[in-house]
C-alpha positions in Angstrom: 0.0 0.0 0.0 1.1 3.5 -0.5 1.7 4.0 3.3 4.1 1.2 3.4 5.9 2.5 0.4 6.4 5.9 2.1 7.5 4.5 5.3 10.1 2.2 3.7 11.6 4.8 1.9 11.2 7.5 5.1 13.3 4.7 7.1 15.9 4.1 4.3 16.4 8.1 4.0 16.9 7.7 8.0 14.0 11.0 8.2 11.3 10.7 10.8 7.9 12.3 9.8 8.6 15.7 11.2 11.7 15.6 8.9 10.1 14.5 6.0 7.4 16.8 6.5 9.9 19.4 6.3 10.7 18.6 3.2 7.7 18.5 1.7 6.2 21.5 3.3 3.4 19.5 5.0 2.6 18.5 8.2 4.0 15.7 10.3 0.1 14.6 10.8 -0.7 14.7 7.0 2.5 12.4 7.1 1.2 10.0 9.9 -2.0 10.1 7.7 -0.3 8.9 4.4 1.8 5.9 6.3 -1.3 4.8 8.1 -3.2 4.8 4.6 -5.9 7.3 5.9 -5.7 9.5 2.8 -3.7 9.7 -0.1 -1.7 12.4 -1.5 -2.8 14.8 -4.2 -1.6 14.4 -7.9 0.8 17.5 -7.4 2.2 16.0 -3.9 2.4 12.5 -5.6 5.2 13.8 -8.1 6.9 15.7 -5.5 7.0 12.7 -3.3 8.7 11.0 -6.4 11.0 14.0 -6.7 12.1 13.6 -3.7 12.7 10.3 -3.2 14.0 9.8 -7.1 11.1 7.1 -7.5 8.6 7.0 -10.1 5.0 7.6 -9.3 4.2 4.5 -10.8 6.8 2.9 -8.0 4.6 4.9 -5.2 1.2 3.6 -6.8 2.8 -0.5 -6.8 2.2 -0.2 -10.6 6.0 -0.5 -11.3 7.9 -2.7 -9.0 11.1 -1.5 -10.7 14.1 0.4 -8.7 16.2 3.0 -10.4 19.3 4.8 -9.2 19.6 8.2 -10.8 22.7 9.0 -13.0 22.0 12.5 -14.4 25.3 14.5 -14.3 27.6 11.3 -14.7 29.9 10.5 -17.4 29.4 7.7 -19.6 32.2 5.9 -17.7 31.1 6.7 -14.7 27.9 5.0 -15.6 29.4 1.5 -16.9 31.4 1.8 -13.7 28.2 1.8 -11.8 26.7 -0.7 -13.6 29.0 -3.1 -13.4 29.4 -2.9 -9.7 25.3 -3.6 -9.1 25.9 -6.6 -11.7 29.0 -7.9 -9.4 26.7 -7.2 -5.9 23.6 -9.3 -8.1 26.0 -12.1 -9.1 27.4 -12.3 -5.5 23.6 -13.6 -4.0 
């Protein structure tokens, strides 16, 4: 559910609500109300969730299950270095 989704990634920021709700320039309740799936954010909140957190909106709705790391700004090599380091930690499971 979106609430879990929101936590999780709170948690693996290391935020707590009021410091997310910082961010966001909401309050710590409408933050509490989100993880406890009591409402949902609007559409304009929704994308600035996913800005923040560099997820897709389709990630926050469970329509895309898919994790991305962002890359912008990189060199090519930089990128390929990247890459081949998540395909070493993948092959090491």
């Amino acid at each position: 559910m979106f609430g879990d989704i929101v936590k999780k990634l709170r948690l693996s920021h290391n935020l707590n609500q009021v410091q997310l709700a910082d961010e966001l320039n909401v309050s710590k309740q409408t933050i509490s109300n989100w993880e406890n799936n009591n409402i949902l954010p609007s559409i304009d909140m929704l994308v600035k969730i996913s800005r923040f957190f560099s997820v897709s909106t389709d990630f926050l709705l469970e329509l895309d299950t898919r994790k991305y790391i962002e890359v912008t700004g990189l060199t090519e090599r930089q990128i390929a270095h990247i890459h081949q380091i998540i395909q070493d930690i993948a092959g090491a499971k």
